[in-house]
N, CA, C and O atoms as a MOPAC input file, in Angstrom:
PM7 MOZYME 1SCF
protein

 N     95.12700 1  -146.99100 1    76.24000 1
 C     96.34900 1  -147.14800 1    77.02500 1
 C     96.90100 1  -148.55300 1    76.77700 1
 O     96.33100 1  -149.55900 1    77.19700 1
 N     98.14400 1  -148.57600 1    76.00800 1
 C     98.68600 1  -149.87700 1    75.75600 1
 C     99.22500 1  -150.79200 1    77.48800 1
 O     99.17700 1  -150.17500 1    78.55200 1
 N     99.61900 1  -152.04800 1    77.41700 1
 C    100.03800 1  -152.69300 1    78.43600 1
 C    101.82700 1  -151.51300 1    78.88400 1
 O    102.52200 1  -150.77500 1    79.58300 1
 N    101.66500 1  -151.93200 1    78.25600 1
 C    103.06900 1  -151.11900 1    78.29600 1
 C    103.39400 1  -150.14100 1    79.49000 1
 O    104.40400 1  -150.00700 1    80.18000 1
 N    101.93000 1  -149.38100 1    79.48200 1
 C    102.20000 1  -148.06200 1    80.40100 1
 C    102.26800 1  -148.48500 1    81.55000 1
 O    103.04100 1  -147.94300 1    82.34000 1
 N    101.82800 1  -149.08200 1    81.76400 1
 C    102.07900 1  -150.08600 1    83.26500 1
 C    103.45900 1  -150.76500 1    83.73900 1
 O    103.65500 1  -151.25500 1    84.85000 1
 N    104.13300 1  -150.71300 1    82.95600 1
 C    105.58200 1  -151.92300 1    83.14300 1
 C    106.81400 1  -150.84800 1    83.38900 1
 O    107.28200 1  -150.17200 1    82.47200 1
 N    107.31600 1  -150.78100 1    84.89000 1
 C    108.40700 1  -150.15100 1    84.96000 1
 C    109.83300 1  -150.93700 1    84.69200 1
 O    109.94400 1  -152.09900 1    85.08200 1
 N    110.76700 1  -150.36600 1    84.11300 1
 C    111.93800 1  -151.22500 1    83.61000 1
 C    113.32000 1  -150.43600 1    84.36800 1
 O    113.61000 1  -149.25700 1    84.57000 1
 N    113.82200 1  -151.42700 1    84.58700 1
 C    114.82000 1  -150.87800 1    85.30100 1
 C    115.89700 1  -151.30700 1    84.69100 1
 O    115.88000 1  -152.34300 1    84.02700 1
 N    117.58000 1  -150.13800 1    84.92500 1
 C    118.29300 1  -150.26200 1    83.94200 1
 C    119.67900 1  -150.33400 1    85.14300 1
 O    120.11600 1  -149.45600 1    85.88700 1
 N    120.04800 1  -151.57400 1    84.96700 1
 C    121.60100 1  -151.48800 1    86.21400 1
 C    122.46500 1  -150.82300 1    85.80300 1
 O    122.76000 1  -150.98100 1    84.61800 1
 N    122.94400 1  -150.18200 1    86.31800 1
 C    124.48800 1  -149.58900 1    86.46800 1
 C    125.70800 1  -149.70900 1    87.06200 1
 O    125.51500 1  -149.02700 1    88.06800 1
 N    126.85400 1  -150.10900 1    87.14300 1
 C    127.56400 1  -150.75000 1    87.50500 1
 C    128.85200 1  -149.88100 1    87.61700 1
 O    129.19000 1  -149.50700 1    86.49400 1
 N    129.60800 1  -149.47700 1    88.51200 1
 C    130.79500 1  -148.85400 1    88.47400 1
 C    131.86600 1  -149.49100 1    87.80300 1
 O    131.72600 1  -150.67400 1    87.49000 1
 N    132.94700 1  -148.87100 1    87.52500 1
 C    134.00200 1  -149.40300 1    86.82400 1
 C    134.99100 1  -149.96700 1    87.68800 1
 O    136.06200 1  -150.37300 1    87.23600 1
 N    134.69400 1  -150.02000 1    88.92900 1
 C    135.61700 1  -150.37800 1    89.64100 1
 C    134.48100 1  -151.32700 1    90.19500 1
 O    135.16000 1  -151.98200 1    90.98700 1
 N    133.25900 1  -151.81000 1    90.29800 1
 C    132.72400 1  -152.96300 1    91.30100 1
 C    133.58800 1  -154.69700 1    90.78700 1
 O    133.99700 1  -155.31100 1    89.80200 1
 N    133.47900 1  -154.77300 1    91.90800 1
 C    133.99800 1  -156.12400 1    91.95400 1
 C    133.38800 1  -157.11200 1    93.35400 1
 O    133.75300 1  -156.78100 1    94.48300 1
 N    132.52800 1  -158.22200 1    93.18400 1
 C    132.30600 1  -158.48500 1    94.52800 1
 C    132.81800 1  -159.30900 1    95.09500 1
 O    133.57300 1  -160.16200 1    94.62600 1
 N    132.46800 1  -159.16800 1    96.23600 1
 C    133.12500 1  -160.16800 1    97.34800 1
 C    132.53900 1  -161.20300 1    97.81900 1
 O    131.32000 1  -161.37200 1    97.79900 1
 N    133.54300 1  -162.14200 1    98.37900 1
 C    132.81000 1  -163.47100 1    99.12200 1
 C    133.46700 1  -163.06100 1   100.40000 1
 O    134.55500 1  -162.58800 1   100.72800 1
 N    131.58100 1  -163.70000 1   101.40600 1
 C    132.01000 1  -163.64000 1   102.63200 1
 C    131.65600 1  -164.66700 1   103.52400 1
 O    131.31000 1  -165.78400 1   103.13900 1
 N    131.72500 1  -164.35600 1   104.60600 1
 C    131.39700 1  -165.72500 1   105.47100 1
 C    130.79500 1  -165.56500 1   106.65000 1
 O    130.39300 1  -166.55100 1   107.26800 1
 N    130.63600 1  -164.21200 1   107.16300 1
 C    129.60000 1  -163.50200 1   108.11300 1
 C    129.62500 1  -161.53000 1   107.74000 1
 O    129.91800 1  -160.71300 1   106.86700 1
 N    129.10500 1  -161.64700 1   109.08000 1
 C    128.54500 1  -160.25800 1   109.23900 1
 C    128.55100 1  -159.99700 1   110.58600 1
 O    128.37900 1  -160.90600 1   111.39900 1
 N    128.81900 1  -158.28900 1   111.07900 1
 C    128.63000 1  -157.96100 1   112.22200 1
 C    128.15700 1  -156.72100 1   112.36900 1
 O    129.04400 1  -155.98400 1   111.94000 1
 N    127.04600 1  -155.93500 1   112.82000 1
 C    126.81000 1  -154.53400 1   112.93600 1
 C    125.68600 1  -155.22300 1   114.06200 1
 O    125.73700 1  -156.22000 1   114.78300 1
 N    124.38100 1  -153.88400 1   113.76100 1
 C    123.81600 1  -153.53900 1   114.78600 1
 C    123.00300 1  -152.03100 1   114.03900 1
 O    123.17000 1  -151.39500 1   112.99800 1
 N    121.93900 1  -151.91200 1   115.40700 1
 C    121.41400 1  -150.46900 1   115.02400 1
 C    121.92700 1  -148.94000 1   115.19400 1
 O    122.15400 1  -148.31600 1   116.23100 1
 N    122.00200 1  -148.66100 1   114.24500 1
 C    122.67200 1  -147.07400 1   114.28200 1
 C    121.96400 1  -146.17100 1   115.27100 1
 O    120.76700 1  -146.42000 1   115.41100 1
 N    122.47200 1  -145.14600 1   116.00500 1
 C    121.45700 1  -143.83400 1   116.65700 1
 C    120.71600 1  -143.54700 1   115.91500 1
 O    119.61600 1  -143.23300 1   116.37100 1
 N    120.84600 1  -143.51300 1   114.86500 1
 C    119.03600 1  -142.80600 1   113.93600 1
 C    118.55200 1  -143.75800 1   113.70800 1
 O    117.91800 1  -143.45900 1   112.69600 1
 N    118.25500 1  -145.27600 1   113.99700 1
 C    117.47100 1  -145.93100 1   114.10100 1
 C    117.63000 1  -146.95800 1   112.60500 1
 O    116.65000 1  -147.66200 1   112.36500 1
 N    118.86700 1  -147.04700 1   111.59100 1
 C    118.67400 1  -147.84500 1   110.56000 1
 C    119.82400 1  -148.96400 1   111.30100 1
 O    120.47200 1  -149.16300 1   112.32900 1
 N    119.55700 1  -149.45000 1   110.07200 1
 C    120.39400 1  -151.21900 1   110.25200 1
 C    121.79300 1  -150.98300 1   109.63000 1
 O    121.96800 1  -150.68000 1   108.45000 1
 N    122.67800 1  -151.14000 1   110.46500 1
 C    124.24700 1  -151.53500 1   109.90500 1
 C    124.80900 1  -152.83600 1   109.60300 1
 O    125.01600 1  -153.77400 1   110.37400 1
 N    124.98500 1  -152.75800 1   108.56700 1
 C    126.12700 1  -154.61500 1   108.21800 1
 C    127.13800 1  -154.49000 1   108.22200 1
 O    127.48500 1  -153.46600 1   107.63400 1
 N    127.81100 1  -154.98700 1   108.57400 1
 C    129.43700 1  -155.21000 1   107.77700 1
 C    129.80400 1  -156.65800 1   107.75800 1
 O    129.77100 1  -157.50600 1   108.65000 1
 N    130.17100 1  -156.71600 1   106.47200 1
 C    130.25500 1  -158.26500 1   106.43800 1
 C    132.04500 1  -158.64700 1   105.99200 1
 O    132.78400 1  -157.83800 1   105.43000 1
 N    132.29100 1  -159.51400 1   106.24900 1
 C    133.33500 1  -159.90500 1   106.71300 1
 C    134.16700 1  -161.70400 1   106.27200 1
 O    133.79600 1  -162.82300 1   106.62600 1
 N    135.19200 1  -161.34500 1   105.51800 1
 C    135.87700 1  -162.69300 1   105.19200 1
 C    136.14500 1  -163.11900 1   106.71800 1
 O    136.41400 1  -162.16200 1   107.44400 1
 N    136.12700 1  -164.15200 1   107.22600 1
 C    136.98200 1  -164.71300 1   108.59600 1
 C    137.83200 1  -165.96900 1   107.94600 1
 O    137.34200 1  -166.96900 1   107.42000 1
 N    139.14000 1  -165.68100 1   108.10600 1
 C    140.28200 1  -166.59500 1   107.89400 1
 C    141.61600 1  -167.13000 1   108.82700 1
 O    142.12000 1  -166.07400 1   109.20900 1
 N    142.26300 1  -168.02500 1   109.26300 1
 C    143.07100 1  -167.84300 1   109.76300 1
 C    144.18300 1  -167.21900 1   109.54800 1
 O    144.61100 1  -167.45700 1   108.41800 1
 N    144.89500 1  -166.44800 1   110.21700 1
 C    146.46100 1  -165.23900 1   109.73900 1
 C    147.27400 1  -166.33900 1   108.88900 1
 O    147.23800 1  -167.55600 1   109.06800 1
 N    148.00600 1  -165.64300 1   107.93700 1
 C    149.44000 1  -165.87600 1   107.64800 1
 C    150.59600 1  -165.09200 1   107.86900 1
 O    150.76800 1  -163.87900 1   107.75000 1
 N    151.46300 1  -166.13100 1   108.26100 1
 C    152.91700 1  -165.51700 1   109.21000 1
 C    152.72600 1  -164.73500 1   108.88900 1
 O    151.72000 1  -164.55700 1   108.20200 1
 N    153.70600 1  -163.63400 1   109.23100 1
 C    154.44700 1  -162.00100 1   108.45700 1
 C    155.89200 1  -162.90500 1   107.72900 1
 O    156.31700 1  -162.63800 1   106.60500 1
 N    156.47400 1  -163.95100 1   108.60300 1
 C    157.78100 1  -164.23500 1   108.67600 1
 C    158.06700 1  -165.91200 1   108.98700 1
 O    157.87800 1  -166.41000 1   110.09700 1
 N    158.44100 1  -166.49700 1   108.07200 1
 C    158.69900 1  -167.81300 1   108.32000 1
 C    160.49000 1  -168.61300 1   108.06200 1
 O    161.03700 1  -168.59800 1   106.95900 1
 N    160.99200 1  -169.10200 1   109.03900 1
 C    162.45800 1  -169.33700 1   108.58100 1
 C    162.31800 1  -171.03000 1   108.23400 1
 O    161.43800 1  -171.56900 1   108.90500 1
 N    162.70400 1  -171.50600 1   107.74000 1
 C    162.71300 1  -172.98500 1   107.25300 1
 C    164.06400 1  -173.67500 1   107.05000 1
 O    164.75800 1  -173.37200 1   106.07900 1
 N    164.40700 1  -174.48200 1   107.82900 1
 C    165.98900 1  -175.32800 1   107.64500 1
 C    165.79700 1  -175.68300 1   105.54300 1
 O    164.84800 1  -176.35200 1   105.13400 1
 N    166.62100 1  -175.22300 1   104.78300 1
 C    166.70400 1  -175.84900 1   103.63600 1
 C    167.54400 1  -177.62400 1   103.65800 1
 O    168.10900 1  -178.40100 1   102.88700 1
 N    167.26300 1  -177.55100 1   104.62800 1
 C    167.95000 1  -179.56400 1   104.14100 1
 C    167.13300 1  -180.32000 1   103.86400 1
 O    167.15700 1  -181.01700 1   102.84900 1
 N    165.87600 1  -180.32300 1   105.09000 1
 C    164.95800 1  -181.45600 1   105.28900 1
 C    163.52800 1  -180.24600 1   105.27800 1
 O    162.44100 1  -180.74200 1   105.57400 1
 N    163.54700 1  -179.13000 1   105.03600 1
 C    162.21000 1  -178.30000 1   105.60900 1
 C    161.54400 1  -178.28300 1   106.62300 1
 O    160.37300 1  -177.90900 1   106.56000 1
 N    162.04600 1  -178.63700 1   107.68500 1
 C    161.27600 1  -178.20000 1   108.91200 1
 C    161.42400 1  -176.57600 1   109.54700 1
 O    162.34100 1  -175.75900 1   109.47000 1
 N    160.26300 1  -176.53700 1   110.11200 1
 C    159.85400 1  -174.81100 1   110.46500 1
 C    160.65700 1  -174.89500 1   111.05600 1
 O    160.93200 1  -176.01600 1   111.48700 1
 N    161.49600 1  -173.74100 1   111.41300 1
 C    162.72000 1  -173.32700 1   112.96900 1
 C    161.66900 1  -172.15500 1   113.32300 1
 O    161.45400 1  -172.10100 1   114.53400 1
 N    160.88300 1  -171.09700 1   112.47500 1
 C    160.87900 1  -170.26900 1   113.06900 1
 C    159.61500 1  -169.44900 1   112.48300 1
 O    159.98300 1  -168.80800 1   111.49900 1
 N    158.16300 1  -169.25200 1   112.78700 1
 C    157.43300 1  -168.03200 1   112.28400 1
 C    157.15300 1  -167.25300 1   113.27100 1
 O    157.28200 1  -167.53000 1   114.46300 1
 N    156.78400 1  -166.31500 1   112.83700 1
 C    156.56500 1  -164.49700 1   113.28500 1
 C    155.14700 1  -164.25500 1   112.84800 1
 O    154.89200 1  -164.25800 1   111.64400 1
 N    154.32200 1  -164.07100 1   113.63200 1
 C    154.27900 1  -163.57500 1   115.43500 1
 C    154.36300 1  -164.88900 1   115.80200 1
 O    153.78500 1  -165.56500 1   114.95000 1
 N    154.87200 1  -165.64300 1   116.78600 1
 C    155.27300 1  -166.85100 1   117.07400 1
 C    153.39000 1  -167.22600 1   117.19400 1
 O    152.89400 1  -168.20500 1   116.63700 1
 N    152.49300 1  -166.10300 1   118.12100 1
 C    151.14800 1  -166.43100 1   118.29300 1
 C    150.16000 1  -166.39800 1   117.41200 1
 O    148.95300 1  -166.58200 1   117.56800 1
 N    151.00000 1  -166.06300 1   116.15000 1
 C    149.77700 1  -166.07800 1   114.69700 1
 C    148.66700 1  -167.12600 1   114.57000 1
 O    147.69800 1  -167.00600 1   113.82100 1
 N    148.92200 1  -168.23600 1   115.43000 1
 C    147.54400 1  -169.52800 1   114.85000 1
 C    146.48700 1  -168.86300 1   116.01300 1
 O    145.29200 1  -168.70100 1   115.76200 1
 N    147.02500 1  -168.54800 1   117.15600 1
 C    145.85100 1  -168.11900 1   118.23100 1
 C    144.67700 1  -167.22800 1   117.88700 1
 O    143.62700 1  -166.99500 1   118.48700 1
 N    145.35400 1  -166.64800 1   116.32300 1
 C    144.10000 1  -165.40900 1   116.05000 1
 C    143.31100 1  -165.63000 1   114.87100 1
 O    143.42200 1  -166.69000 1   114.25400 1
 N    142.68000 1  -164.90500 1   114.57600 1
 C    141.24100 1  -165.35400 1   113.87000 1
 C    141.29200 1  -163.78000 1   113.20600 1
 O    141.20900 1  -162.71400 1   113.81700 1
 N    141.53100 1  -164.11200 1   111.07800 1
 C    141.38300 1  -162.68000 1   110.84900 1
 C    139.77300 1  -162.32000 1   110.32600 1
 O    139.09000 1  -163.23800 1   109.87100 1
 N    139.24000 1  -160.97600 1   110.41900 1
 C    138.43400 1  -160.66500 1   110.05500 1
 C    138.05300 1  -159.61700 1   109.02900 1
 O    137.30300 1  -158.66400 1   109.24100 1
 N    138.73500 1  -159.94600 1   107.75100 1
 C    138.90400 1  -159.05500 1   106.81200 1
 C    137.89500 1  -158.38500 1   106.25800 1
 O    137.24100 1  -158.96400 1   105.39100 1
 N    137.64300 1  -157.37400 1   106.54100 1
 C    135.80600 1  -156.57600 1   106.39900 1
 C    136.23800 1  -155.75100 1   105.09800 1
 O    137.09200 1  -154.86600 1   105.16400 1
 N    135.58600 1  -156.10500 1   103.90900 1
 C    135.61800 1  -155.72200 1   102.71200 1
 C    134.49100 1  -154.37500 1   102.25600 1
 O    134.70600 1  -153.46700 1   101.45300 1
 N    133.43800 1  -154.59800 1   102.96200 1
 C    132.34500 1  -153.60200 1   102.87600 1
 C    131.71900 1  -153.87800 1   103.76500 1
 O    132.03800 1  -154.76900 1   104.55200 1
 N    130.02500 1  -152.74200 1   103.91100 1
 C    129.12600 1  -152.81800 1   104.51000 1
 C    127.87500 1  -151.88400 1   104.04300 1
 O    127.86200 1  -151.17200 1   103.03900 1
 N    126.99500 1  -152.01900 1   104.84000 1
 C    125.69000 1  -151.35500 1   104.09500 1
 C    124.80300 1  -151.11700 1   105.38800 1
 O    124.69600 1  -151.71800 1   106.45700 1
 N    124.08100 1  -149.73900 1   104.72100 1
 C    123.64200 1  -149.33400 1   106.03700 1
 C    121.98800 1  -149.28900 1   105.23200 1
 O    122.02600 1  -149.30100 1   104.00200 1
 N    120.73400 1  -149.24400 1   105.82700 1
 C    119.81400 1  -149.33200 1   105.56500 1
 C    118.67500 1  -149.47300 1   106.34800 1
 O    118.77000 1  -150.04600 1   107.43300 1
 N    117.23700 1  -148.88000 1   105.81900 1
 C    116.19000 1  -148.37000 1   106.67900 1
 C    115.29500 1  -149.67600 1   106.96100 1
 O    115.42400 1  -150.61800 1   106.17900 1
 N    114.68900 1  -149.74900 1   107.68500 1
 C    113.90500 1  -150.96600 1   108.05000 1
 C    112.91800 1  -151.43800 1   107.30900 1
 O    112.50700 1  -152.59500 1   107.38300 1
 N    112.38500 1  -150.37700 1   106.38500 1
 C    111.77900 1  -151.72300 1   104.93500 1
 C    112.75900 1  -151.75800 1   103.99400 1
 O    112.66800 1  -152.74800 1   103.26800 1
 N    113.77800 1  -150.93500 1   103.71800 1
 C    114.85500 1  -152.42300 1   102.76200 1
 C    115.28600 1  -153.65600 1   103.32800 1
 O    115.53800 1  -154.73500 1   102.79200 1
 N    115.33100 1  -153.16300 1   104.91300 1
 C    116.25800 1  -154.40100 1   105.84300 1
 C    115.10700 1  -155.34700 1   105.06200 1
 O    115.47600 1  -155.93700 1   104.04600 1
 N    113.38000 1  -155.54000 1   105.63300 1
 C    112.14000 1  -156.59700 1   105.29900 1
 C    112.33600 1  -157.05000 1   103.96000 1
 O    112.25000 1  -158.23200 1   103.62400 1
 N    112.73200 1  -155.62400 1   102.82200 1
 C    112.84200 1  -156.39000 1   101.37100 1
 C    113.39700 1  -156.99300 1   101.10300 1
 O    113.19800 1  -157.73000 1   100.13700 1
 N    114.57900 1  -156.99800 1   101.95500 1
 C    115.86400 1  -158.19200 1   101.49200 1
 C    115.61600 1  -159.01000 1   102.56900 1
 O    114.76800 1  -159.71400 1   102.02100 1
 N    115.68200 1  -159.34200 1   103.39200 1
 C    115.04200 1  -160.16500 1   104.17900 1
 C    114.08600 1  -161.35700 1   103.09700 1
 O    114.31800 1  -162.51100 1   102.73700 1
 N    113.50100 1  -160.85900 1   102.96300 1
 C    111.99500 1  -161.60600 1   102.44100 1
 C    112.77600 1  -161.95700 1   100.88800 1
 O    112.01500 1  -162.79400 1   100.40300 1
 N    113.74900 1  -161.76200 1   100.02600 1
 C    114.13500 1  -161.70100 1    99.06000 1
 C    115.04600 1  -162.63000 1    98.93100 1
 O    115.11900 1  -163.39100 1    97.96700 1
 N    116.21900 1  -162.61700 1   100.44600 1
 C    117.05400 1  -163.59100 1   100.04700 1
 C    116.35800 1  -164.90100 1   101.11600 1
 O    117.09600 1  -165.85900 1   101.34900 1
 N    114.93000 1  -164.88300 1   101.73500 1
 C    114.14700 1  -165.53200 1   102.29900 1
 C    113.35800 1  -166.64900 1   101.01700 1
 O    113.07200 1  -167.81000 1   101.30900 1
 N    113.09100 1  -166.06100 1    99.61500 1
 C    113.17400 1  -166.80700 1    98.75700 1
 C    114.02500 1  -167.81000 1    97.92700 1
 O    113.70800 1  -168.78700 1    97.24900 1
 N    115.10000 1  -167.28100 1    98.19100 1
 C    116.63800 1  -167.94300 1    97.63500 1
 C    116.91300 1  -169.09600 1    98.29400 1
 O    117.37300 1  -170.11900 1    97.78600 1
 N    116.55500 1  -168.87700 1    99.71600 1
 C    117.50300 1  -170.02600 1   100.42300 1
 C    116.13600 1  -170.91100 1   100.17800 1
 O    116.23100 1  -171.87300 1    99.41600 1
 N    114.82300 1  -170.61000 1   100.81800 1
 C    114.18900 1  -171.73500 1    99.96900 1
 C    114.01500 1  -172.62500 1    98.98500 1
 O    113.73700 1  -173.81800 1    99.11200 1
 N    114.25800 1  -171.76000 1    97.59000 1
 C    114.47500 1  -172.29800 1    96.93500 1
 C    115.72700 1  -173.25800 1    96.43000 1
 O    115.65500 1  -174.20800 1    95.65100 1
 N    116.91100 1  -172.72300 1    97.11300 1
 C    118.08400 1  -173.49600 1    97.09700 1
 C    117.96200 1  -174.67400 1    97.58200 1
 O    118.49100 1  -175.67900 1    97.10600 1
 N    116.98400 1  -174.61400 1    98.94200 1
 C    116.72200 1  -175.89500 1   100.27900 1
 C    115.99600 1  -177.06200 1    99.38100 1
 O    116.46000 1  -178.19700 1    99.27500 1
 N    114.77300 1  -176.60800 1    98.74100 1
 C    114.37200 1  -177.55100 1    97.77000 1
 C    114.51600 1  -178.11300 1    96.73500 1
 O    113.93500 1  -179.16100 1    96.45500 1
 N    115.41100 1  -177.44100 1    95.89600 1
 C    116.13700 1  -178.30600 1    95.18800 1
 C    117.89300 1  -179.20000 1    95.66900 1
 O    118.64800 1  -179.91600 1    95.01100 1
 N    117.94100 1  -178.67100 1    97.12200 1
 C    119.06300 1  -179.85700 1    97.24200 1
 C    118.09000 1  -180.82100 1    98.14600 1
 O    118.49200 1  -181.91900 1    98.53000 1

């Protein structure tokens, strides 16, 4: 029996449409059947819908929703749902990353 027979290889696959995202949190919780929900989430502040501007000197006269700075957007791009030893595998996986990131800064 060569070494060989022992070594599983794995082959990625990638859709034609993946593209990933950057985020900056996450929000879920546990599902009724008992797995883990993510959804993770850009958080940015809004931009107007509508802005009027004097052309002489540029000062604002006017944006739309007048209350647009009061809100906080939460643009949720995806999420992932998963059983409680993938939750531990990744856990423990990106539990190596940040370590290792921590020690070399």
């Amino acid at each position: 029996m060569s070494e060989d027979e022992n070594v599983l290889n794995f082959k990625y696959k990638f859709s034609e449409d993946y593209n990933p995202h950057y985020v900056n949190g996450a929000y879920g919780g546990i599902s009724p059947t008992g797995e883990i929900v993510v959804n993770f989430y850009f958080e940015r502040t809004p931009v107007p819908y509508e802005e009027k501007v004097q052309t002489e000197d540029g000062e604002t006269v006017e944006v739309k929703p007048k209350n647009h700075e009061e809100n906080m957007i939460r643009f949720v791009p995806t999420g992932v749902v998963m059983n409680l030893e993938s939750a531990k595998s990744i856990h423990d996986w990106l539990g190596e990353h940040i370590e290792f990131l921590e020690r070399k800064s």
